[in-house]
DRENVEXLO-118731 format. One record per residue (C-alpha): y, z, x; residue number from 1. Coordinates in nm, 3 decimals. Each point is the difference from the previous one (the first is absolute). Example, Ala and Ser with C-alpha at 12.3 -4.5 7.8 and 13.67 -1.06 7.14 Angstrom:
<sites>
-0.450|0.780|1.230|1
0.344|-0.066|0.137|2
</sites>
This chain:
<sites>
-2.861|-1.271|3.686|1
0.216|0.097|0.288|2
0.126|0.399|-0.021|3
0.323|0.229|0.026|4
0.007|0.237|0.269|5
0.344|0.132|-0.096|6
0.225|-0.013|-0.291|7
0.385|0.013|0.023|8
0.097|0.313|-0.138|9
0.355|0.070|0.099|10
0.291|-0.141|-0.223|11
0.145|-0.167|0.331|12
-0.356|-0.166|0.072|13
-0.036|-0.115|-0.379|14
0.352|-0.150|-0.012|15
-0.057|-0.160|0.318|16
-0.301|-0.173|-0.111|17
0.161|-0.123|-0.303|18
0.334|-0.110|0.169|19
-0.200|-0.175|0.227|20
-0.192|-0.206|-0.326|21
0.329|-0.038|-0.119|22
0.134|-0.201|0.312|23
-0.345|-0.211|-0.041|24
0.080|-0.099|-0.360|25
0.366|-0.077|0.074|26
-0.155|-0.285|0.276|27
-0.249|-0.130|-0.279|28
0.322|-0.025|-0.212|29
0.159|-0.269|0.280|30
-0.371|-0.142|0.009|31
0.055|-0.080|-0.374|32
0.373|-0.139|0.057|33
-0.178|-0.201|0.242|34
-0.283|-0.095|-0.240|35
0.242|-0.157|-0.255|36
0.130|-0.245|0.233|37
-0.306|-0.174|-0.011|38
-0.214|0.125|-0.286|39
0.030|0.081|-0.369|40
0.130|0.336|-0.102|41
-0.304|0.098|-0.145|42
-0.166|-0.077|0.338|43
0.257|0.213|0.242|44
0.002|0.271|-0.274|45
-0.363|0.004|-0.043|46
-0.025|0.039|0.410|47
0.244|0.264|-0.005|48
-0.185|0.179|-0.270|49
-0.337|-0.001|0.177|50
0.200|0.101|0.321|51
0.188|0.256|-0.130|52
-0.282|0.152|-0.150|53
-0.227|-0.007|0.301|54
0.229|0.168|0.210|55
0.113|0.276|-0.248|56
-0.361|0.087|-0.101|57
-0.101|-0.012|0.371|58
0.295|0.290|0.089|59
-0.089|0.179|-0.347|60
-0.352|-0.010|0.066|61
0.038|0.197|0.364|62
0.236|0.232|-0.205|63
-0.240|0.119|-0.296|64
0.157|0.227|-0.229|65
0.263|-0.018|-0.291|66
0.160|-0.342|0.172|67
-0.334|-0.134|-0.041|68
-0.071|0.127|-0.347|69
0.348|-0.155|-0.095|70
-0.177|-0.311|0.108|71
-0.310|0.027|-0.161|72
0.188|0.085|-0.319|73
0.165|-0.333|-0.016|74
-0.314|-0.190|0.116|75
-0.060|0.101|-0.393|76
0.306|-0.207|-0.119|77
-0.200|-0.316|-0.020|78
0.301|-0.183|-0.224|79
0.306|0.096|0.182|80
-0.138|0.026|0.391|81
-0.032|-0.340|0.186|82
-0.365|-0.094|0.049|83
-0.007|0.039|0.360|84
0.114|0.375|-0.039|85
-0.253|0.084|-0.299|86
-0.314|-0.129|0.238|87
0.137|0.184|0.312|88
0.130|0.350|-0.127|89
-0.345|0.045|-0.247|90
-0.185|0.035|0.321|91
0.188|0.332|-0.004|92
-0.235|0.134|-0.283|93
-0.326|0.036|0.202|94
-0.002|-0.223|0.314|95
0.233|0.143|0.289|96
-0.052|0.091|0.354|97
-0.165|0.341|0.024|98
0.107|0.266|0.212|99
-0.292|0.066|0.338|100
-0.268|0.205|-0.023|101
0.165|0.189|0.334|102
0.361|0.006|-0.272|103
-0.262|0.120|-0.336|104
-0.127|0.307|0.230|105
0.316|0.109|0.087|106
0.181|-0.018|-0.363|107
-0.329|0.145|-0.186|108
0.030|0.321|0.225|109
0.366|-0.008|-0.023|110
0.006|-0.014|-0.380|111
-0.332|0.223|-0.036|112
0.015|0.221|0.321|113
-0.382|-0.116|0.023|114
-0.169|-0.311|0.128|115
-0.198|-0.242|-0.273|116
-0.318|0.160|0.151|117
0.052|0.338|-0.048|118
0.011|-0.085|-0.420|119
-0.243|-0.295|-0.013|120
-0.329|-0.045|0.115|121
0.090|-0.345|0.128|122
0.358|-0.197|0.021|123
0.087|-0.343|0.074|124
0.363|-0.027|0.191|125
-0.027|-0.352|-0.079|126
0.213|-0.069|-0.314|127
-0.157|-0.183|-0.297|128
0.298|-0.055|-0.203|129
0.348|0.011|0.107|130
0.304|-0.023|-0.172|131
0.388|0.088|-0.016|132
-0.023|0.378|0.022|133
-0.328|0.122|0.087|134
-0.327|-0.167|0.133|135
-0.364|0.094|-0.158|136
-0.302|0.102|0.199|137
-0.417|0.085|-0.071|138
-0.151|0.318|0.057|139
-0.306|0.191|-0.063|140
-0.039|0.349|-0.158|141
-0.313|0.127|-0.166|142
-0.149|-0.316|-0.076|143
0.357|-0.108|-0.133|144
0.136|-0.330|0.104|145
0.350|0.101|-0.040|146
0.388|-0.204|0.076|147
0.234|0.180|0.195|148
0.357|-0.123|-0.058|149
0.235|0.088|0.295|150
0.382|-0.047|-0.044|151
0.136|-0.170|0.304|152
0.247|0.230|0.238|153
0.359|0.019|-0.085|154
-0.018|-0.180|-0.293|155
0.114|0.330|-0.244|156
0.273|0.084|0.246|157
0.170|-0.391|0.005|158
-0.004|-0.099|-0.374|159
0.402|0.096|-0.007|160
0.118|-0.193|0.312|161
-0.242|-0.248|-0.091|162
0.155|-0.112|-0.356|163
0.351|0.053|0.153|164
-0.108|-0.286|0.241|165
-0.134|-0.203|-0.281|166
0.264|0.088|-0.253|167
0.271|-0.257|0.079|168
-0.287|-0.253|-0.011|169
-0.149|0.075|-0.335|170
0.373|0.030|-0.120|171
0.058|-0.352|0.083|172
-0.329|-0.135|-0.139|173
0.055|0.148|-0.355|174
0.338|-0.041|-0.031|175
0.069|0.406|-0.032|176
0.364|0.089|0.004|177
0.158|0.352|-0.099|178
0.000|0.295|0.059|179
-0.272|0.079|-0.250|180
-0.257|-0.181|0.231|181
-0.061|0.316|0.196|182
-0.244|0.078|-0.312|183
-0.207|-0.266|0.109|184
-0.095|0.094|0.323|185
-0.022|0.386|-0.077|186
-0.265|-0.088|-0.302|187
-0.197|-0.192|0.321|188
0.058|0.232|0.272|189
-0.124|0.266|-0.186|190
-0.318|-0.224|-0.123|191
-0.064|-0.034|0.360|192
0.018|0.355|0.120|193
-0.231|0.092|-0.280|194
-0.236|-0.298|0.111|195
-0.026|0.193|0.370|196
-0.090|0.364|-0.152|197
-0.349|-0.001|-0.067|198
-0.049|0.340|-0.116|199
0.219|-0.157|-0.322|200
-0.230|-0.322|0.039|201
-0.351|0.179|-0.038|202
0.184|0.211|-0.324|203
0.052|-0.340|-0.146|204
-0.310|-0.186|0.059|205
-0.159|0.290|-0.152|206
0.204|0.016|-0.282|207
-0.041|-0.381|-0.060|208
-0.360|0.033|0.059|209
-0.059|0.307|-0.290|210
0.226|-0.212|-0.191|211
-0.161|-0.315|0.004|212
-0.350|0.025|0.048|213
-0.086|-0.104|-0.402|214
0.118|-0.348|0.124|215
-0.309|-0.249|-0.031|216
-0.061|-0.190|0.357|217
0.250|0.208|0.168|218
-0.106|0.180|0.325|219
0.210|0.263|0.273|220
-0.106|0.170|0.294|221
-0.060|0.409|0.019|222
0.267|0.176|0.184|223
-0.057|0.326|0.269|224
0.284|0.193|0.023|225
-0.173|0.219|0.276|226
-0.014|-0.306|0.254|227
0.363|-0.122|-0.089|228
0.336|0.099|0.135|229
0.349|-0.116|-0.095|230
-0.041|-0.249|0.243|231
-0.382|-0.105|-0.065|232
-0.232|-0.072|-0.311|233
-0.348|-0.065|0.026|234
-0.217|-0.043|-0.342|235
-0.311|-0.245|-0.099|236
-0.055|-0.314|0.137|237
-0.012|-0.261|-0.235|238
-0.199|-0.313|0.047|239
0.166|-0.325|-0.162|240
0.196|-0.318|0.112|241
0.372|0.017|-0.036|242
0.134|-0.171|-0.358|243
0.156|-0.291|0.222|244
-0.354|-0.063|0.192|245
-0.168|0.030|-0.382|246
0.250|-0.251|-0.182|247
0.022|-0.250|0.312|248
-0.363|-0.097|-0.053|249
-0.112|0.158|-0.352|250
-0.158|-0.282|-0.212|251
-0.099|0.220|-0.336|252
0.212|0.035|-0.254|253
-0.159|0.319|-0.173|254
0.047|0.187|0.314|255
0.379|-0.099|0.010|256
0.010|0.097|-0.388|257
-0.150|0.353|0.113|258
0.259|0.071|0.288|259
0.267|-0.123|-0.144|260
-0.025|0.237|-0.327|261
-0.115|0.333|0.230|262
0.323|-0.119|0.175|263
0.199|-0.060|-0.308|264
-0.129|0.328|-0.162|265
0.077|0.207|0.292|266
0.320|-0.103|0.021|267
0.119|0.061|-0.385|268
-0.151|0.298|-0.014|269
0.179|0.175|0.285|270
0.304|-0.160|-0.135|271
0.001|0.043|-0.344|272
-0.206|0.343|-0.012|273
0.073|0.181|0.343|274
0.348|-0.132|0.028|275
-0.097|-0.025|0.327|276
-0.131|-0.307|0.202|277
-0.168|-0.144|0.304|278
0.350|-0.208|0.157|279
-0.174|-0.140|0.286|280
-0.221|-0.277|-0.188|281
-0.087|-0.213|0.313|282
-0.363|-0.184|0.058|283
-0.016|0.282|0.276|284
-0.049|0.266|-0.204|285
-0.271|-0.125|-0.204|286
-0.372|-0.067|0.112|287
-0.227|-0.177|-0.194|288
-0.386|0.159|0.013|289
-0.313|-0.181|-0.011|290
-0.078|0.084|-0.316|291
0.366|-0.170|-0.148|292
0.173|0.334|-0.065|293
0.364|0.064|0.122|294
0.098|0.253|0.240|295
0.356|0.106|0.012|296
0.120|0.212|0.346|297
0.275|0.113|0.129|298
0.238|0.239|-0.236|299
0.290|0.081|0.210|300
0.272|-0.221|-0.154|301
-0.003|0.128|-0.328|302
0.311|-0.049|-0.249|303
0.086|0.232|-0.288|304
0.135|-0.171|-0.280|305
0.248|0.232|-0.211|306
0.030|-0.068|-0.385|307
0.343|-0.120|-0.010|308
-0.142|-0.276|0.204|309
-0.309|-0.067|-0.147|310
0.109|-0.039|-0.326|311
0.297|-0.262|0.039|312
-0.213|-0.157|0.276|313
-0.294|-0.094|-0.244|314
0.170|-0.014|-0.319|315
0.141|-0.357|0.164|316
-0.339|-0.112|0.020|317
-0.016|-0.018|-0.369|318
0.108|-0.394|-0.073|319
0.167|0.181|-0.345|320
0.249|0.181|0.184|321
0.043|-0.249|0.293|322
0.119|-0.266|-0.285|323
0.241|0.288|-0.163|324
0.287|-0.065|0.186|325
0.208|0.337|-0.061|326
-0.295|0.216|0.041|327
-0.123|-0.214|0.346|328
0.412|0.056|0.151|329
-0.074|0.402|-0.083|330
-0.311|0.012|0.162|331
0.165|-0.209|0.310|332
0.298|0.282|0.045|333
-0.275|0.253|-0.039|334
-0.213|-0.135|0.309|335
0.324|-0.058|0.200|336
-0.036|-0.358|-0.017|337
0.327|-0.045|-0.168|338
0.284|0.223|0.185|339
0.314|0.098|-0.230|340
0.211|-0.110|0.313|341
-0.154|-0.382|-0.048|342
0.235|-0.260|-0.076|343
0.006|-0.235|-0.321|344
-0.183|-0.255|0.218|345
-0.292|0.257|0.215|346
-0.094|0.157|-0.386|347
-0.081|-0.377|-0.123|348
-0.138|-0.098|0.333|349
-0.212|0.272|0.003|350
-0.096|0.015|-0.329|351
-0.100|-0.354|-0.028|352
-0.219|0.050|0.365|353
-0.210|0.294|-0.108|354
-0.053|-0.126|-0.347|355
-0.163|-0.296|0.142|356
-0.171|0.214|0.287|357
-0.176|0.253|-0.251|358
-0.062|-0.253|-0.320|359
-0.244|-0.168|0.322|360
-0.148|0.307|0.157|361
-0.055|0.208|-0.271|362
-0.257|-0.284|-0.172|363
-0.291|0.195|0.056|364
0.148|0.235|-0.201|365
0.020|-0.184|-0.301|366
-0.388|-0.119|-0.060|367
-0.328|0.260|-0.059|368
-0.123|-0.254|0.305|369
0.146|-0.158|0.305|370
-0.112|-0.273|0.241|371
0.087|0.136|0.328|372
-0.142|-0.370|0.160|373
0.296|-0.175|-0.193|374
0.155|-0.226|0.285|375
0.278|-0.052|-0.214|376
0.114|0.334|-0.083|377
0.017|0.131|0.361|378
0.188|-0.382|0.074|379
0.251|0.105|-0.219|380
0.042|0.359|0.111|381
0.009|-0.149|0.393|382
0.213|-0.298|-0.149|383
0.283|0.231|-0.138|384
-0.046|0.294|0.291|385
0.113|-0.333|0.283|386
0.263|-0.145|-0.271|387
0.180|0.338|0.015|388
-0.042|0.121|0.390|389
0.211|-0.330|0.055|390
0.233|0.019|-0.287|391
0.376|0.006|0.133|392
0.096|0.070|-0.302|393
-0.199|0.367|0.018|394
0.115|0.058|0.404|395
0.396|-0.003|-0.094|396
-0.167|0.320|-0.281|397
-0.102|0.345|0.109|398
-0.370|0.005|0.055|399
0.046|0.364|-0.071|400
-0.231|0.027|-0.323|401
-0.224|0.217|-0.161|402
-0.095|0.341|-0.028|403
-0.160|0.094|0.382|404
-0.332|0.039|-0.203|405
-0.019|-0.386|0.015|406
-0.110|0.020|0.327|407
-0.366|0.102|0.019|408
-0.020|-0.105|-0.367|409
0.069|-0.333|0.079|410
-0.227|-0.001|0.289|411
-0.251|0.166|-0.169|412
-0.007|-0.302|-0.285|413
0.039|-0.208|0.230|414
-0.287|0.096|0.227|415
-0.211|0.053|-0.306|416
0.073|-0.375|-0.093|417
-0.045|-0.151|0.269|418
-0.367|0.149|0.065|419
-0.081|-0.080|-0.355|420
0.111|-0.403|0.064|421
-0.222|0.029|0.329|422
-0.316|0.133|-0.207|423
0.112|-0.286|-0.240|424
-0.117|0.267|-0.298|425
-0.027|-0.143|-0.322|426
-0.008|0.170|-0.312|427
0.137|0.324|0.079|428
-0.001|0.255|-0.257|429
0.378|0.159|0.058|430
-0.020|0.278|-0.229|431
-0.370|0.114|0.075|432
0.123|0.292|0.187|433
0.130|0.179|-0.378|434
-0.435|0.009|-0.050|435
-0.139|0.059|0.327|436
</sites>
């Protein structure tokens, strides 16, 4: 894969590059006026989809950092994001161009004051793994096969100018209006910056490893503090295919059974015990060892969820209280769903949209045992995520819902979702964390 020798760092340099995407998109858009003339609208859009998305990724890519995570993040939204943008932006979770061994040198001995051999007994400056904010490479210390994860330069110091870049975008795709949506941003912005300190990273693995170690088939890597900076991690290498590589060609269903309940398990327990959870639940962060158990990496987005939160937030996963109509408008005004500024017309709008939205997602919820392989459950939750990103009806409302704890809980059920559909798990036990 070809490499980086040098990352924009300066806000001019990183607004450049994205003005200049920007111009690129806006010809792809008189491509597709073009298209229609003489092919069907789900041809030119299709084009303009695959175009667009090539050309963003391509400038995002040579970026790195919180632009790119943005991207990665809603390579996750399987049911909302056109196709074309899914397949492109995932390649943000593990496969982008590293930085040069020449660029590695340099940042390790800016970040560490030392160079990679004066810790390890060996280093390779060749990047195994490479993703939106840091790459990963193999060393060598005291018989140790170890991973050294090195955050890419600049990337801490751009995360602000970065989402202002991408803020009028995002606005626009989600159909935020108000001045409330400043909440929005802040509850990512400050996801990110605690995603580049990796002092706060190592605390958290650790915690998450004492934590969750009882977990049958559940693996994590050992973390040393002495050869880490803000800057740089290194622990234990861990041998195993990503879960993608695994569920693209896995055949046995036992196996699938296995990850998908270690996966499951983990999951419930952080949230429902630790009240704390994992909120980065992409096949990148999860290996798959030879012997079939699960290994979970990477703990530096981690979202705290506060009780008066959680307890609205799951109490509408019980189909009792979703069907009592009084009690499920309460619980709506108490996530911020429902604003006390609404009009007659939002409050029934929105009433009626996330009644039908959680009475589908929260199935699982409802049964000892879910089928995580049922086609038609995750058609209808793709179904009504494309029937409402295309709803007039919903653009002429404020998109401005929900408590800003939505975010990374959303994408964390999402995430966890979609990697249970692509093990195609069957019979998973959803309360089996309560006895582990």
């Amino acid at each position: 894969m070809k490499t980086i020798d040098k990352i924009p760092t300066s806000k001019i340099q990183r607004a450049s590059k994205l003005v200049s995407t920007g111009a690129k998109v806006g010809v792809n858009y008189l491509k597709y006026y073009g298209d229609k003339l003489t092919k069907t609208e789900d041809e030119a859009r299709s084009r303009l989809n695959e175009n667009n998305a090539d050309d963003i990724y391509d400038s995002l890519k040579k970026l790195k950092g919180s632009a790119l995570k943005v991207a990665q993040m809603l390579s996750m939204e399987k049911s909302i994001m056109p196709q074309a943008y899914v397949e492109k932006f995932s390649l943000a979770q593990f496969s982008v161009p590293p930085l040069s061994p020449p660029l590695v040198l340099k940042t390790f001995k800016t970040y560490f004051g030392k160079l990679p051999n004066e810790l390890y007994d060996t280093f390779n400056s060749t990047s195994v793994n490479a993703a939106s904010i840091g790459q990963v490479h193999i060393a060598e210390k005291d018989g140790k096969t170890l991973a050294v994860k090195i955050q890419y330069p600049g990337v801490a110091q751009s995360i602000s100018s970065d989402l202002a870049l991408v803020k009028p975008i995002a606005m626009k795709m989600f159909n935020i209006k108000g001045k409330d949506s400043d909440k929005y941003f802040k509850e990512v912005e400050e996801k990110l910056i605690e995603e580049t300190n990796y002092i706060l990273e190592i605390a958290q693995s650790k915690e998450i490893v004492a934590a969750c170690s009882h977990i049958p088939n559940l693996l994590f890597p050992q973390y040393y503090e002495e050869l880490s900076s803000e800057r740089i991690i290194t622990m234990d290498y861990m041998e195993g295919e990503h879960l993608s590589e695994f569920t693209a060609t896995n055949t046995n269903q036992e196996d699938a059974n296995t990850l998908g309940q270690a996966l499951w398990d983990f999951y419930m327990f952080q949230i429902h015990e630790l009240r704390k959870v994992h909120a980065d639940p992409h096949p990148g962060n999860f290996l798959v060892s030879k012997d079939k158990h699960l290994i979970a990496l990477d703990f530096g987005c981690m979202k705290i969820i506060p009780e008066d939160f959680y307890a609205p937030y799951f109490e509408l996963a019980q189909p009792k209280n979703i069907s009592n109509k009084a009690f499920f408008i309460e619980k709506l005004y108490q996530l911020e769903i429902l604003r006390e500024d609404d009009s007659k017309e939002e409050a029934e709008f929105f009433t009626e949209m996330f009644h039908e939205l959680l009475s589908l997602f929260t199935q699982p919820f409802h049964v000892e045992e879910f089928d995580f392989s049922d086609v038609d459950f995750f058609g209808k939750i793709t179904e009504l995520g494309q029937r409402y990103s295309k709803s007039t009806e919903l653009r002429k409302m404020n998109g401005n819902r929900g408590s800003k704890h939505f975010i990374y809980m959303n994408r964390t059920f999402f995430g966890l979702y979609n990697l249970m559909f692509d093990l195609k798990a069957k019979d998973i036990k959803i309360n089996n964390f309560k006895t582990l």
